[in-house]
C-alpha positions as CSV (number, residue, x, y, z in Angstrom):
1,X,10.7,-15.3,-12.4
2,X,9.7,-12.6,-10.2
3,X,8.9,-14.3,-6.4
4,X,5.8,-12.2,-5.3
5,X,4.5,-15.7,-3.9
6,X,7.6,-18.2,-2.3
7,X,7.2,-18.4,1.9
8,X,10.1,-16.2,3.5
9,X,11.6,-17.6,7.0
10,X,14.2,-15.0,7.4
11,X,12.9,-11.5,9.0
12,X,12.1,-9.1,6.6
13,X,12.4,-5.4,6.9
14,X,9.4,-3.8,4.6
15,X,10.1,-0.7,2.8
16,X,7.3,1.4,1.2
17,X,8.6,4.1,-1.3
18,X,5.6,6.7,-1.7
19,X,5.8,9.9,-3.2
20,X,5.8,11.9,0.4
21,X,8.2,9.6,2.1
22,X,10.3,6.3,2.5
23,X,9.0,4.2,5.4
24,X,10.7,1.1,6.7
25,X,9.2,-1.8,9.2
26,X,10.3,-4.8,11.1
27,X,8.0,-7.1,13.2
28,X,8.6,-9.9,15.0
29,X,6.8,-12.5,16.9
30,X,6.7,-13.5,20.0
31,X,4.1,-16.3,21.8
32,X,1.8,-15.5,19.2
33,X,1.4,-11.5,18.8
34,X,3.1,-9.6,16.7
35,X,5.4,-6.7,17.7
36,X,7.1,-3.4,16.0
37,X,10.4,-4.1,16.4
38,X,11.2,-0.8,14.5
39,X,10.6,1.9,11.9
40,X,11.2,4.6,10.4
41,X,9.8,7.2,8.2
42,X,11.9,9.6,5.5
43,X,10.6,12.9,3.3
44,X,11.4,12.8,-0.3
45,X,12.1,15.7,-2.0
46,X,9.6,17.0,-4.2
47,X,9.3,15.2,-7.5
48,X,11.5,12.2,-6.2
49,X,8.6,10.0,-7.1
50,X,5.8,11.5,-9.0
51,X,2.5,9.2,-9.4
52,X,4.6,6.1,-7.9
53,X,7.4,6.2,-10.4
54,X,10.8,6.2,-9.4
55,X,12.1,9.7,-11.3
56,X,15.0,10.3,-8.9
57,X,16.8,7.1,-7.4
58,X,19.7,9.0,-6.1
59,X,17.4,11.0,-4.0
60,X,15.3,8.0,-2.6
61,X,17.9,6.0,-1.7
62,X,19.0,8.8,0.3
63,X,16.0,8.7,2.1
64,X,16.3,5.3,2.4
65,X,19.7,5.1,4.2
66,X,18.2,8.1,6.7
67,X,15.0,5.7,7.6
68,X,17.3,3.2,7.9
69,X,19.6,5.1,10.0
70,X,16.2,6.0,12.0
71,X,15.0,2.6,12.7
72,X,18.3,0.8,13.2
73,X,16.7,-2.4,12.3
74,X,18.4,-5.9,13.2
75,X,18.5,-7.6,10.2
76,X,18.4,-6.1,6.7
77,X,16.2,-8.6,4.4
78,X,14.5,-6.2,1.9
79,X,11.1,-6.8,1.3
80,X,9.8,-4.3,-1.4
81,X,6.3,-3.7,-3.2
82,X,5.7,-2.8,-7.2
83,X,2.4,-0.8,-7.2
84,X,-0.6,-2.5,-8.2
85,X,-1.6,-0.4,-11.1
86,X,1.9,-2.2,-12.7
87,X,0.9,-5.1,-11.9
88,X,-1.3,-8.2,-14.5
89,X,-3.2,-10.5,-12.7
90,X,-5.0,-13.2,-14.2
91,X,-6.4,-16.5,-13.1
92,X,-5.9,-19.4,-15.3
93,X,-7.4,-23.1,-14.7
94,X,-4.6,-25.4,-15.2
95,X,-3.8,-29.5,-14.8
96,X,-3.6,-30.0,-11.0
97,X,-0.5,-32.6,-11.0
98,X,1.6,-30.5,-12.7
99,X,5.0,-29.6,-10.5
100,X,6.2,-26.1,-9.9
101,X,8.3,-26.4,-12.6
102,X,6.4,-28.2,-15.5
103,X,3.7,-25.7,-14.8
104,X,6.3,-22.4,-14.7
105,X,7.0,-23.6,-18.2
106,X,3.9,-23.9,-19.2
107,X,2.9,-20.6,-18.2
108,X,5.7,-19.2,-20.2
109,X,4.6,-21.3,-23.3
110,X,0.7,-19.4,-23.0
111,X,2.4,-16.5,-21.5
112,X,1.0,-14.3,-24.7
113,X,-2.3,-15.2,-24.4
114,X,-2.4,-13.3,-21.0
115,X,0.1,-10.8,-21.3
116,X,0.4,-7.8,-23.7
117,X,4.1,-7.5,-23.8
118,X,6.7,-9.1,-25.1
119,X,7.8,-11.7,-22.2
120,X,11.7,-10.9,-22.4
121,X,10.5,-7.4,-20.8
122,X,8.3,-9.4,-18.0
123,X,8.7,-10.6,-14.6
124,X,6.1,-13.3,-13.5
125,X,5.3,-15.5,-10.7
126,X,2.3,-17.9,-10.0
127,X,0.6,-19.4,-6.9
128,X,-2.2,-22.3,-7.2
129,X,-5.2,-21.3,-5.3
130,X,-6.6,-23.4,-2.8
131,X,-10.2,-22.7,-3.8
132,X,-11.4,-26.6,-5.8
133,X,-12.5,-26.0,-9.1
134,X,-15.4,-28.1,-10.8
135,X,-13.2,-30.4,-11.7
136,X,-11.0,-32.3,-9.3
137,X,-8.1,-32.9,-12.3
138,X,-7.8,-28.7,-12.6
139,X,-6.7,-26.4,-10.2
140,X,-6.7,-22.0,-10.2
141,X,-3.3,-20.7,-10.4
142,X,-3.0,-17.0,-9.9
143,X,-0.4,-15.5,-12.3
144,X,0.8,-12.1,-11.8
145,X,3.5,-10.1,-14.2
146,X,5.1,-7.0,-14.6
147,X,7.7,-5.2,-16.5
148,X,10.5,-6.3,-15.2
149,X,11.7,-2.2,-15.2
150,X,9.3,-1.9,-12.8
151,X,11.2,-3.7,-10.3
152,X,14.5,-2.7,-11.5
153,X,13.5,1.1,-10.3
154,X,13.1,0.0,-6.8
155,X,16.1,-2.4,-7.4
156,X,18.4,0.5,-8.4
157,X,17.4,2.2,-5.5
158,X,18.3,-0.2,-2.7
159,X,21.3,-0.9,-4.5
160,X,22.3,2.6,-4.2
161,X,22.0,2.0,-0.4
162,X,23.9,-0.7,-0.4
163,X,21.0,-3.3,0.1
164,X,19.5,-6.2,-1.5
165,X,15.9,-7.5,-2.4
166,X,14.6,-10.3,-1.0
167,X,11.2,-10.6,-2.0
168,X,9.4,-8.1,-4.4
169,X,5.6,-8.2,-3.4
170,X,2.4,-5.9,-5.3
171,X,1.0,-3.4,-2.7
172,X,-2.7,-5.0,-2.7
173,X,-1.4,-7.9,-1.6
174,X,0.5,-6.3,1.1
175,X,-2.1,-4.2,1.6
176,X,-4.8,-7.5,2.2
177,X,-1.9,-9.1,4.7
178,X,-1.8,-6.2,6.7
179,X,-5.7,-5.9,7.3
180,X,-5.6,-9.6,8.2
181,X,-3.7,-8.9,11.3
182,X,-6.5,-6.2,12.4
183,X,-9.8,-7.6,10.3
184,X,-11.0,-8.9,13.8
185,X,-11.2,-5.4,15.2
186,X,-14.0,-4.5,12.9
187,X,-17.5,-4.6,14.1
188,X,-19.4,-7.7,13.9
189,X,-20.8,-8.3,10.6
190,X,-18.3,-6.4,8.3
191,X,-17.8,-8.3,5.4
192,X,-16.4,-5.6,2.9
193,X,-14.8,-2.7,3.3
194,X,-13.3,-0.2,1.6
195,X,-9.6,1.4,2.1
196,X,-9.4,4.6,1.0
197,X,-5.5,5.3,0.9
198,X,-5.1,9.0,0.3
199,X,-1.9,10.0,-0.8
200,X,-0.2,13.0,-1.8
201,X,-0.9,12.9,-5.5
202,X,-2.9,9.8,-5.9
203,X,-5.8,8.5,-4.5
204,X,-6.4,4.8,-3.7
205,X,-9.7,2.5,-3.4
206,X,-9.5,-1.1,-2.5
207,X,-12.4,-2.9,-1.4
208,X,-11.9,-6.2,0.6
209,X,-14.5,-9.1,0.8
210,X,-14.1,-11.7,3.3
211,X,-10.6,-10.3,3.6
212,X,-9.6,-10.8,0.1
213,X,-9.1,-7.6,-2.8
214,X,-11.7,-7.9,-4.8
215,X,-11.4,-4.3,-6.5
216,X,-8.7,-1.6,-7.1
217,X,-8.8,1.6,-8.4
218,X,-6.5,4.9,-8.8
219,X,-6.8,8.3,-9.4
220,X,-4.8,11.5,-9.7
221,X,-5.7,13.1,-6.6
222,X,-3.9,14.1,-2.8
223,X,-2.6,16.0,-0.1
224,X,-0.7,18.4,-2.6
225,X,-3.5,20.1,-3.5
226,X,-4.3,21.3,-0.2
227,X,-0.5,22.5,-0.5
228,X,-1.0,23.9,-3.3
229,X,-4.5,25.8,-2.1
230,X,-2.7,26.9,1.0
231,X,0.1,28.3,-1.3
232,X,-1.8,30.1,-3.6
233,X,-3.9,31.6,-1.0
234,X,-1.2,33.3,1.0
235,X,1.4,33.8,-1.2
236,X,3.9,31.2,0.8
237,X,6.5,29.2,-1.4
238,X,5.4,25.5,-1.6
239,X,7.8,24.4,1.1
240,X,6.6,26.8,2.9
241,X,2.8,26.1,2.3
242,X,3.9,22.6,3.3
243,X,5.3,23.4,6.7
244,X,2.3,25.6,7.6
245,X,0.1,23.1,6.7
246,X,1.8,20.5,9.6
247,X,2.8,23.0,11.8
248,X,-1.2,24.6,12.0
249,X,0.3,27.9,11.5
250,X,-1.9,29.8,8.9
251,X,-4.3,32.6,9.1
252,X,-7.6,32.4,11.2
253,X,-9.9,31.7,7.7
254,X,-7.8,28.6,6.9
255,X,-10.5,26.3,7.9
256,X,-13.3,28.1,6.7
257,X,-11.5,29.2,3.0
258,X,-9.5,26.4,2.4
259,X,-9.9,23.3,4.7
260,X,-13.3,22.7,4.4
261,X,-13.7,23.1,0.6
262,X,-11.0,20.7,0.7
263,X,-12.5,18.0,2.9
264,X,-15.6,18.5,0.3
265,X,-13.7,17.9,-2.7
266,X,-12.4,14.6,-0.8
267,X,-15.7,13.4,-0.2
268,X,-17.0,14.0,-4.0
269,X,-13.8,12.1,-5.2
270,X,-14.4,9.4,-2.3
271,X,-18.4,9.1,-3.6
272,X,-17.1,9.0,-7.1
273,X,-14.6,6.4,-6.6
274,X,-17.3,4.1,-4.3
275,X,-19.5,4.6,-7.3
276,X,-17.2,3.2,-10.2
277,X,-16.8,0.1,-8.0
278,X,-20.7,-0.3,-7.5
279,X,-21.2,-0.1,-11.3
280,X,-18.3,-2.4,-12.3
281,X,-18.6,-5.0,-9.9
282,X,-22.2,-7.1,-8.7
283,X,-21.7,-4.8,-4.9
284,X,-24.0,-2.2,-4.0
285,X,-22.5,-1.3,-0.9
286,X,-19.6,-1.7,2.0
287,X,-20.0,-2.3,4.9
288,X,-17.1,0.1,6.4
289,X,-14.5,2.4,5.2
290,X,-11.0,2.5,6.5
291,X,-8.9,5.8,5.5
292,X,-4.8,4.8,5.1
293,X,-2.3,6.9,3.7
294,X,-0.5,10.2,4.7
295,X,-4.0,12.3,4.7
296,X,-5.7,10.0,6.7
297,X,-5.6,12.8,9.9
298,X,-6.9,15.5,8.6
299,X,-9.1,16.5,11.9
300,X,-12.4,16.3,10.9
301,X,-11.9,14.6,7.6
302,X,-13.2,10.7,8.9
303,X,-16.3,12.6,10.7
304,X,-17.5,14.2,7.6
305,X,-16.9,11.2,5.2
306,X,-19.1,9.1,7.8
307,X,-21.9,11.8,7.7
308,X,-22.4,12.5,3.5
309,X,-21.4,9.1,2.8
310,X,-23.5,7.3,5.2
311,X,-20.8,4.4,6.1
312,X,-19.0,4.0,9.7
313,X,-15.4,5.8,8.6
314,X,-12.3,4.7,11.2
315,X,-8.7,5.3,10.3
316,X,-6.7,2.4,9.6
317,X,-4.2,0.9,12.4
318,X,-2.2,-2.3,11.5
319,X,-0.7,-2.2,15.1
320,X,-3.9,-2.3,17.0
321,X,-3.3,-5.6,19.1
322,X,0.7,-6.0,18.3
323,X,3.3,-4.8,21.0
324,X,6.1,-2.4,20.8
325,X,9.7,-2.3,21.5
326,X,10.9,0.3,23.9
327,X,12.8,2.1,21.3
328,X,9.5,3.1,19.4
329,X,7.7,6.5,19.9
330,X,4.2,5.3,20.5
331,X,2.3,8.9,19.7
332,X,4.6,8.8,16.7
333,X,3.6,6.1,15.4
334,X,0.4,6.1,16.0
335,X,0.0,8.8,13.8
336,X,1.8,7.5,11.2
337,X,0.3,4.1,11.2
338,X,-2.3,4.6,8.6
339,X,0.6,5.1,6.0
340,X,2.5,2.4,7.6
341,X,-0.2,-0.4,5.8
342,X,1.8,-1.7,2.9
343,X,5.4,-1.5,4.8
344,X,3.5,-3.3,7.4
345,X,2.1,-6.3,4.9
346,X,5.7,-6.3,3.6
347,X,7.2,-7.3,7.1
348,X,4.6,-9.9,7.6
349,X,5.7,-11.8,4.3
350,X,8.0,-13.6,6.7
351,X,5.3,-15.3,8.7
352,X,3.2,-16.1,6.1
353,X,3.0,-20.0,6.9
């Protein structure tokens, strides 16, 4: 079975394959803080990974041997995340003195009832929830599944650089560990909150309540297309458009012509998306909205969200009371730490107690 769930002791190193990038983490722990031990961040080429599907492994696991190469980590324990959008999850009530084992075959027996494909082409795992059910003699077990080619993509990558998986995790789950370790730096009274993770072609909501992922949702939308505007706008190749974009170095009616609209069109999509949860779900509101992901910076993109959308808007930081080894560039990552979430919640699967 796939084993998203069984406690790690060894020191994981968390590796997050997005379609910008490769980034690799490794925490450790010391009298009760956490620290950065080190990381490292790779570009992809273009098209490596196109709406979180591995198209190119030969070209990620190149980038993964250069952030490896980057971080020089200590120990090289592979913790790796499917994305959530492959991932089933169901909770099922089942007898509370069955073992492990008795109730992994059960599952397996009622595996159709919960999932649509044939179970030969499925990797599953299972946890029982601590939360009592009505009655004492039944417990919650959360089961979660994928196709097992899912992880075989990220499988075939590390082998390529000549490293092995320890534990396969789903990025909401990482995603939920790594607020944890910050969740106290929040204003007093925040119950839920929403992370808006924008990427470079997708575009992520998860809303947290009490800590806990109580909502998901993805849509086709990023960072490239302010590439793409800035491209088609001054007649630069996309590389170049790309380059320009980081480097600042574009004409004086960039901001006007093409940033703002942008920064608009982020908003809408970011209404949108806060509206789908509030009509699917019993909420009517979050208390605070984090922005993750590789877009996260854009200068004045958190101000403007906070004034159309009416909610307190801070940029995500998993490190915010953890130390750092001497070897790490502080400004550096601090800038990259809002796309450092789910490589963060993938190192802390070690300390999970």
């Amino acid at each position: 079975m796939l084993r998203l769930f069984r406690k790690q002791n060894r020191k994981l190193i968390g590796v997050d394959i997005s379609s910008t990038s490769v980034k690799i983490l490794e925490l450790s722990k010391k009298n009760d803080r956490y620290w950065v031990e080190s990381y490292g961040l790779s570009p992809l080429v273009e098209g490596s990974v196109v709406e979180k599907n591995i198209l190119n492994p030969e070209l990620v696991a190149d980038a993964l041997e250069r952030a490896i190469q980057i971080a020089n980590p200590e120990g090289l324990n592979i913790a790796v995340a499917v994305p959530t959008s492959m991932v089933i999850h169901k909770v099922i009530e089942m007898d509370a003195d069955l073992t492990d084992d008795e109730r992994e075959v059960q599952i397996r027996l009622d595996a159709e009832q919960y999932i649509p494909f044939p179970l030969e082409e499925v990797s599953l795992d299972f946890e029982v929830l601590p939360e009592p059910t009505d009655d004492p003699n039944r417990v919650n077990v959360l089961l979660a599944a994928t196709r097992t080619e899912n992880i075989d993509a990220r499988l075939e990558v590390l082998e390529l650089a000549n490293l092995d998986a320890v534990v396969a995790d789903v990025e909401s789950y990482a995603l939920e560990r790594s607020f944890a370790v910050f969740a106290d730096c929040m204003p007093i009274g925040v119950n839920t909150v929403g992370i808006l993770d924008i990427g470079h072609t997708m575009t992520t909501l998860s809303v947290l309540h009490h800590g806990q992922i109580i909502y998901t949702r993805e849509h086709i939308f990023g960072g490239k297309q302010l590439t793409q505007e800035v491209q088609n706008r001054y007649g630069l190749s996309y590389e170049e458009a790309g380059r320009a974009k980081k480097t600042k170095n574009l004409p004086s009616d960039y901001e006007t012509e093409v940033l703002i609209p942008f920064l608009e069109t982020v908003v809408q999509q970011a209404s949108r998306s806060l509206q789908f949860f509030f009509s699917s779900t019993l909420f009517n509101d979050v208390d605070h909205l984090l922005l993750a992901g590789g877009n996260a910076n854009i200068a004045g993109l958190s101000k403007l969200l906070e004034q159309k959308l009416g909610y307190r808007v801070t940029i995500a930081n998993p490190f915010l009371q953890m130390g750092f080894s001497p070897q790490i560039d502080l400004k550096k990552i601090e800038n990259d730490a809002p796309s450092l979430m789910v490589a963060c919640g993938l190192a802390l699967r070690c300390f999970d107690s």
